[in-house]
BAMARSE-313177 format. One record per residue (C-alpha): residue in three letters; x negated, y, z. Coordinates in pm, whole numbers, padded with zeros to 5 digits, always signed. Each point is the difference from the previous one (the first is absolute). Layout:
alaXYZ/...
//
This chain:
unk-03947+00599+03008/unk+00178-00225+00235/unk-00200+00149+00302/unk+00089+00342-00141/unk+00337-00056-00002/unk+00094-00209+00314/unk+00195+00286+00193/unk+00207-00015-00293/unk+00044-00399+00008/unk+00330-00065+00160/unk+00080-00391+00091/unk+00012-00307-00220/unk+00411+00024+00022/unk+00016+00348-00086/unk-00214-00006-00284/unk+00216-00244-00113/unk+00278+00215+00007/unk-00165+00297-00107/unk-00109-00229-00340/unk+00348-00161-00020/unk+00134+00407-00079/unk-00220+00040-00283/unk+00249-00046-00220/unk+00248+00235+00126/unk-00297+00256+00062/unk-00086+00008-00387/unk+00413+00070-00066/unk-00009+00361-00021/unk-00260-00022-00257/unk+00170-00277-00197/unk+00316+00191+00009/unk-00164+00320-00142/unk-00191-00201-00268/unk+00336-00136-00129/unk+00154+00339+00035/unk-00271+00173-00212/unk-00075-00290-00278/unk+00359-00148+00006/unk+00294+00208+00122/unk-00053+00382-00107/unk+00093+00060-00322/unk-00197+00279-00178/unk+00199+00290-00234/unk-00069+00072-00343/unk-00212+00246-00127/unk-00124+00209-00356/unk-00372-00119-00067/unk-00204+00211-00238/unk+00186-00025-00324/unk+00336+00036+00145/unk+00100-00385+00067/unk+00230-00113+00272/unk-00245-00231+00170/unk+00091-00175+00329/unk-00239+00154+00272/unk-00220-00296+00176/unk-00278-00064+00276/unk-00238-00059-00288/unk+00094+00252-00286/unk+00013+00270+00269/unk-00385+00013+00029/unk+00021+00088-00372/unk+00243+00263+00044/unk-00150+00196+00300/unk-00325+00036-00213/unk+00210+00074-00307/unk-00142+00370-00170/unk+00424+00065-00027/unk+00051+00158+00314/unk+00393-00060-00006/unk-00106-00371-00038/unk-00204+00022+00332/unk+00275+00193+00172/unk+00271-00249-00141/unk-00192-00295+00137/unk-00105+00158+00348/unk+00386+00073+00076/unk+00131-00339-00131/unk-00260-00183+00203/unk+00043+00190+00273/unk+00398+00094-00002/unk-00004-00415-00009/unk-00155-00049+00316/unk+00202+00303+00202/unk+00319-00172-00045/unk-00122-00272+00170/unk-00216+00202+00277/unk+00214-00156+00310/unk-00068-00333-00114/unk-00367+00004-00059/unk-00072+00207+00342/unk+00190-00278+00182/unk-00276-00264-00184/unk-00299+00217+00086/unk+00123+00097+00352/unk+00052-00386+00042/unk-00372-00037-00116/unk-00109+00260+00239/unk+00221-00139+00337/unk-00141-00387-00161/unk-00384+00162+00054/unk+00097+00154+00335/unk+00127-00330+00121/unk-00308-00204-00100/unk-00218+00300+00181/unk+00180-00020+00315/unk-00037-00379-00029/unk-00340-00011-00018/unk-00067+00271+00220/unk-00166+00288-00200/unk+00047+00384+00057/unk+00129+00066-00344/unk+00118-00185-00330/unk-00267+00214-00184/unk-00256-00191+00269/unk+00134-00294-00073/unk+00007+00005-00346/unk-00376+00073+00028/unk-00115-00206+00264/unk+00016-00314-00293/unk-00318+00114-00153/unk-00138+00191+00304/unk+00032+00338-00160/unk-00002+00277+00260/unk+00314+00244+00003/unk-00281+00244-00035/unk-00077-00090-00362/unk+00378+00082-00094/unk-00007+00334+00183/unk-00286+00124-00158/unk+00095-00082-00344/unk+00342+00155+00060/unk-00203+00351+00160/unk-00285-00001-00236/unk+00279+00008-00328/unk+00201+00258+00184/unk-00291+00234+00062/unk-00073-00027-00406/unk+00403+00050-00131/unk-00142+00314-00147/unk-00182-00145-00231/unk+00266-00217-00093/unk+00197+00320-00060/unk-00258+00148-00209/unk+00000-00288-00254/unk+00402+00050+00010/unk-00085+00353-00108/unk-00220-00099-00283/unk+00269-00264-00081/unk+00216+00233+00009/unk-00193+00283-00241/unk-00114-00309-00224/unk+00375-00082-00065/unk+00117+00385-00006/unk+00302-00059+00209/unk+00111+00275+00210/unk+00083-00287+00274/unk-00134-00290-00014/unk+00230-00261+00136/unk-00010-00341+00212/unk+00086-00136-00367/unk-00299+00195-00125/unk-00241-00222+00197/unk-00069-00301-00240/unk-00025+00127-00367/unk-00322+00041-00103/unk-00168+00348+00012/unk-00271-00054-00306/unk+00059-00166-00334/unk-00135-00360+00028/unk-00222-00018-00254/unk+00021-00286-00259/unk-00338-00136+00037/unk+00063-00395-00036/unk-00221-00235+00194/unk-00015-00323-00065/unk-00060-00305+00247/unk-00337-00003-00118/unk-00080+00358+00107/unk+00180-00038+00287/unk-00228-00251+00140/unk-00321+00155-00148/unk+00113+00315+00203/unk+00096-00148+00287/unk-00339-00206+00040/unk-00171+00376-00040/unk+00241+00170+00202/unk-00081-00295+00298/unk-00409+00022-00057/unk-00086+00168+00300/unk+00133-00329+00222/unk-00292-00147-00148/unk-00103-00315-00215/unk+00155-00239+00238/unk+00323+00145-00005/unk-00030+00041-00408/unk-00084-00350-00024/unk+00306-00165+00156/unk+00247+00279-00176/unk-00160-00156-00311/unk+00099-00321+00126/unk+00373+00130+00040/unk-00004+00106-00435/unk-00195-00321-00112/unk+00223-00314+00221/unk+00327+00091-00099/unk+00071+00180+00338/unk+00240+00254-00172/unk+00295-00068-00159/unk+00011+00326-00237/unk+00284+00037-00232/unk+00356+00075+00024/unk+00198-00313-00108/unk+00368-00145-00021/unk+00148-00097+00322/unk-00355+00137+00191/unk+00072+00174+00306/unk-00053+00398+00031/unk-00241+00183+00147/unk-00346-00139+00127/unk-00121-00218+00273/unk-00283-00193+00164/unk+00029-00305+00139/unk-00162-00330+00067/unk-00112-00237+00282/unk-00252-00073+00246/unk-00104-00281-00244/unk+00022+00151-00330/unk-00178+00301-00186/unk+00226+00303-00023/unk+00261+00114-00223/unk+00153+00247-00187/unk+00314+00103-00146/unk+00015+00272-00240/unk+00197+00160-00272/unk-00265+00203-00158/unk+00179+00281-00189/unk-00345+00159-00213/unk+00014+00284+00197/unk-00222+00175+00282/unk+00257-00079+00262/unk-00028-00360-00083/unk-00332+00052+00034/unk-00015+00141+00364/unk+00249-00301+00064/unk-00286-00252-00116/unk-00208+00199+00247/unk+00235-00049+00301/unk+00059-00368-00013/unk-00362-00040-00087/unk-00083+00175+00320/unk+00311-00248+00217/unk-00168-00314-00240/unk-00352+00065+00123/unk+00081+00040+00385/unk+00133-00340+00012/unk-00252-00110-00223/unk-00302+00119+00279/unk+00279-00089+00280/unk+00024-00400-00075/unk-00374-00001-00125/unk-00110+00099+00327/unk+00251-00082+00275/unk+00125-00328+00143/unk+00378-00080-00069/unk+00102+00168+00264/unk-00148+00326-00028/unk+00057-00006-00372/unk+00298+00233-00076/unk+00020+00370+00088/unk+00252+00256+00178/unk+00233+00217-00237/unk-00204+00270+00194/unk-00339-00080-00152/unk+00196-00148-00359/unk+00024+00351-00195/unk-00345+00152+00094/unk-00169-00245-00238/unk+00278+00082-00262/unk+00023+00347+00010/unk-00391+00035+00051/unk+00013-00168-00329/unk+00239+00282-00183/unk-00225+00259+00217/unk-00365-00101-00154/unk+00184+00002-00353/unk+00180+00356+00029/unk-00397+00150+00114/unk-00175-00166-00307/unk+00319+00068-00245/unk-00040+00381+00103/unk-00412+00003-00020/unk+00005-00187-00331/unk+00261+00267-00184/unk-00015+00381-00076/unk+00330-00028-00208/unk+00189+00225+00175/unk+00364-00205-00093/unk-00191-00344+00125/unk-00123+00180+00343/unk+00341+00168+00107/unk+00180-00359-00096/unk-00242-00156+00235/unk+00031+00284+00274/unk+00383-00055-00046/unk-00008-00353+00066/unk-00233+00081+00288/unk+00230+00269+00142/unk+00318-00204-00037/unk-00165-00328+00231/unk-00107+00238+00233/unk+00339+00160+00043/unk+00189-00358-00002/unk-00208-00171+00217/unk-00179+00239+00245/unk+00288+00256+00061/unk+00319-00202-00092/unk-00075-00300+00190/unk-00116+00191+00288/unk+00347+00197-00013/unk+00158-00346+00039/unk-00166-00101+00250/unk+00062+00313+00198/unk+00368-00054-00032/unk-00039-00345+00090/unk-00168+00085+00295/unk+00285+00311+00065/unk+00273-00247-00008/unk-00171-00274+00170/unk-00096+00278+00282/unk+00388+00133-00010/unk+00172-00391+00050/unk-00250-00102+00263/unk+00128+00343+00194/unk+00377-00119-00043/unk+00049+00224-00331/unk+00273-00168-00212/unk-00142-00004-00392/unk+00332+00150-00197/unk-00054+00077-00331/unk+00046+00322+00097/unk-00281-00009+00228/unk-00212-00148-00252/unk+00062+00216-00304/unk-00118+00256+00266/unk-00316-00158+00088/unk-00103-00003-00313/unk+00099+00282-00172/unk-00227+00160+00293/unk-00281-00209-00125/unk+00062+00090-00389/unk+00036+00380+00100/unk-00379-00056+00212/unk-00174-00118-00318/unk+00153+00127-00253/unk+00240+00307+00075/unk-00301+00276-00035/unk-00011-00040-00396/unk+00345-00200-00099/unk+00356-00001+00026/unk+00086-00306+00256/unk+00306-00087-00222/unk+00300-00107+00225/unk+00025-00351-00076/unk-00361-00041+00069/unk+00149-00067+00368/unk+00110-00312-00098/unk-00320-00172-00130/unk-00049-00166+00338/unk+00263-00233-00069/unk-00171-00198-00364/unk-00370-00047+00171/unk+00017-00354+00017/unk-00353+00003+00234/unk+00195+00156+00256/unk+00098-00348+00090/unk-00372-00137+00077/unk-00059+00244+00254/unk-00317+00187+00035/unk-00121-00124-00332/unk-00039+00294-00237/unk-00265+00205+00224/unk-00225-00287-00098/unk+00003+00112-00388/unk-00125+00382+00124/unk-00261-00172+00204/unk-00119-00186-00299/unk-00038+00227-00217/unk-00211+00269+00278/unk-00214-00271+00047/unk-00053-00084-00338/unk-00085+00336-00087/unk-00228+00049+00269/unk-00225-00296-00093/unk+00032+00106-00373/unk-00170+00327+00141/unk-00264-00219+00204/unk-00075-00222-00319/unk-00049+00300-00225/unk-00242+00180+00255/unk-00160-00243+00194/unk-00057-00304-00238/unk-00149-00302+00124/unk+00126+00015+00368/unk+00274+00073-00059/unk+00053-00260-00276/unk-00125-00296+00225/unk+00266+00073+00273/unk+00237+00021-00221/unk-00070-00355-00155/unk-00002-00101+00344/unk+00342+00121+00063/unk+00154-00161-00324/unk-00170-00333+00136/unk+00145+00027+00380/unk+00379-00108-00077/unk+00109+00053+00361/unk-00296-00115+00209/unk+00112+00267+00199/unk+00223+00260+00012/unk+00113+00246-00292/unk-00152+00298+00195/unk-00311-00176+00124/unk-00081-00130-00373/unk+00057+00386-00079/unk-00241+00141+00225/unk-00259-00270-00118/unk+00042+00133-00361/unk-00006+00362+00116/unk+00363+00164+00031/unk+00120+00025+00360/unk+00369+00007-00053/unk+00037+00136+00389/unk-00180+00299-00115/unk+00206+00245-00228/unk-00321+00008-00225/unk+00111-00182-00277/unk+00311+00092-00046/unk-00126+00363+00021/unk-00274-00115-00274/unk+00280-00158-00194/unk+00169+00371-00012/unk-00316+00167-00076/unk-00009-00255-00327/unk+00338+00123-00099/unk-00063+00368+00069/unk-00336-00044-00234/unk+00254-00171-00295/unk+00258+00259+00039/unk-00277+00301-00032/unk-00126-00181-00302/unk+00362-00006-00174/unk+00034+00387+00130/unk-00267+00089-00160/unk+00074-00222-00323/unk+00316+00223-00009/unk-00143+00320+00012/
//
């Protein structure tokens, strides 16, 4: 790494400088973190039976997937209405955060803060451009699941806050922790006995915390140390999402399980570019056996749903963001000033690329921009597209090719970072250079989508 990087190396003194300014390089984040979870105060809004309920960060992912369209609509314009009146103010923090990476790239002597950014892991620029050309070339078949979204929900236009409610009934169907696990260890089979063995491990020694509880934190999460097994934190809900949640941290659990069996301190840890392949390879394995196991036609379009939904969040939304981080990135580093003005432009662009052929790019959609916290670790959220085309890829290779392909991908999960991200890649077969796998990834979602199509016939 160190021989990698020496051009970048400046001298003891100014590296001691350029340290002693970490604390006013992390401002504009800080400010825009208190800004969006302190200062802006959210309106009121009608839920579903009529109540006045105060509109908030966490109650509006309720209400944009609400079956009351006037609730979605409510919510989208109070959330976003919120954030326009203060539209100067946050494109002052993120143009800070922009002219803060410029100054560290000029420092260190790279061609670009996009470069830069990337250098850290030694991912090649030409890994971000081909995710970004390989998703453009496929928006059409983004805007054909729009179009079936759009038929499914019998709207005449289907708007931005049309996007998140679901298109098919959920069914009912209640699974239990106990048939979550017994379907995960089927849905994981093809990794092989090995693998099985030490997932086992993860349901019989009280790696997994399961149950919501008073004063428990939300969500889930996998953690640990070097020294210690895994663990994980759930809130298990009885429900097939919970159950594809299992899968995911099961997949992040295991990785650092093989990682700190098999590598030396040092090595044993991996990149956030490598930590949701495992994780989403996980959710992948699950979806194929959940649809080969079913001929219930409600069960299989739930599943396709939840299928088509990652897809769209991960593979075509992140790569949107990271297209605008790169456009605003590209537009500072030629002298551009970043006005909210400017801004609201870039990205309405970006929203009118990927989804103006099938849906009404509602005005205040131009704001968005400005409540994307990840916009303030720079060049992050490619790294979630990535993950999930090379997860999908080696889902395919599993499937197909069996053994092989099992045994270098066992290999992978036990490499940590013995070498570099894209190295450890190519070892388990996805060259991330290559637009292959994302292009692989797209022809998984194109064979979902023509599944629900012709479920809807």
């Amino acid at each position: 790494v160190y021989k990698r990087q020496r051009a970048h190396i400046r001298s003891a003194k100014i590296e001691a400088i350029l340290a002693a300014a970490g604390e006013m390089a992390d401002a504009p984040g800080s400010v825009f973190t208190m800004i969006d979870n302190a200062d802006l105060k959210l309106p009121t809004i009608k839920n579903e039976t009529g109540e006045e309920v105060e509109l908030t960060k966490g109650n509006y992912q309720l209400f944009i997937r609400s079956t009351n369209r006037q609730v979605r609509k409510d919510a989208f314009e109070g959330l976003h209405t919120t954030f326009l009146k203060q539209r100067n103010t946050i494109a002052s923090t993120l143009g800070a955060q922009v002219k803060t990476d410029i100054f560290y790239t000029s420092q260190h002597h790279y061609n670009s803060c996009r470069e830069h950014a990337l250098a850290r892991y030694n991912i090649p620029v030409s890994v971000y451009d081909n995710l970004i050309e390989t998703v453009s070339g496929h928006i059409p078949l983004l805007n054909r699941y729009l179009k079936l979204r759009k038929r499914i929900l019998q709207l005449d236009e289907l708007h931005m806050y049309d996007l998140y409610v679901p298109i098919v009934e959920e069914t009912r169907e209640e699974v239990s922790y106990q048939q979550a696990c017994d379907t995960v260890l089927a849905a994981l089979a093809p990794l092989g006995q090995n693998y099985l063995d030490t997932l086992k491990q993860g349901f019989t020694r009280r790696w997994i915390d399961v149950y919501e509880t008073s004063g428990k934190r939300g969500g889930a999460y996998s953690g640990g140390a070097y020294s210690t097994q895994p663990f994980i934190l759930l809130n298990y809900q009885n429900n097939r999402d919970s159950m594809y949640t299992l899968a995911h941290e099961l997949g992040h659990s295991l990785h650092s399980f093989y990682t700190r069996n098999y590598q030396p301190y040092q090595y044993g840890d991996y990149t956030i570019f490598v930590a949701e392949v495992a994780s989403t390879l996980n959710e992948g394995l699950l979806t194929e056996h959940l649809l080969r196991k079913t001929s219930d036609r409600a069960v299989r379009l739930a599943i396709l749903n939840h299928s088509l939904e990652g897809f769209r969040g991960t593979l075509f939304r992140q790569t949107m963001f990271a297209e605008f981080e790169q456009q605003i990135h590209s537009k500072a580093e030629q002298g551009e000033a970043l006005t909210a003005d400017s801004l609201s432009a870039l990205y309405r662009a970006l929203i009118e690329k990927y989804y103006g052929g099938e849906t009404f790019i509602d005005e205040l959609i131009d704001i968005e921009w400005a409540r994307i916290p990840h916009f303030y670790s720079s060049f992050y959220v490619y790294q979630y597209a990535t993950g999930i085309s090379a997860a999908s890829a080696l889902v395919q290779q599993i499937l197909h090719e069996g053994k092989p392909a099992v045994e270098r991908y066992l290999k992978f999960l036990s490499s940590g970072s013995s070498d570099y991200s894209i190295e450890l890649l190519k070892k388990a077969g996805v060259d991330m250079t290559s637009p292959e796998p994302v292009r692989q990834a797209l022809q998984l979602f194109e064979s979902h989508l023509s599944q629900m199509e012709d479920l809807m016939q």
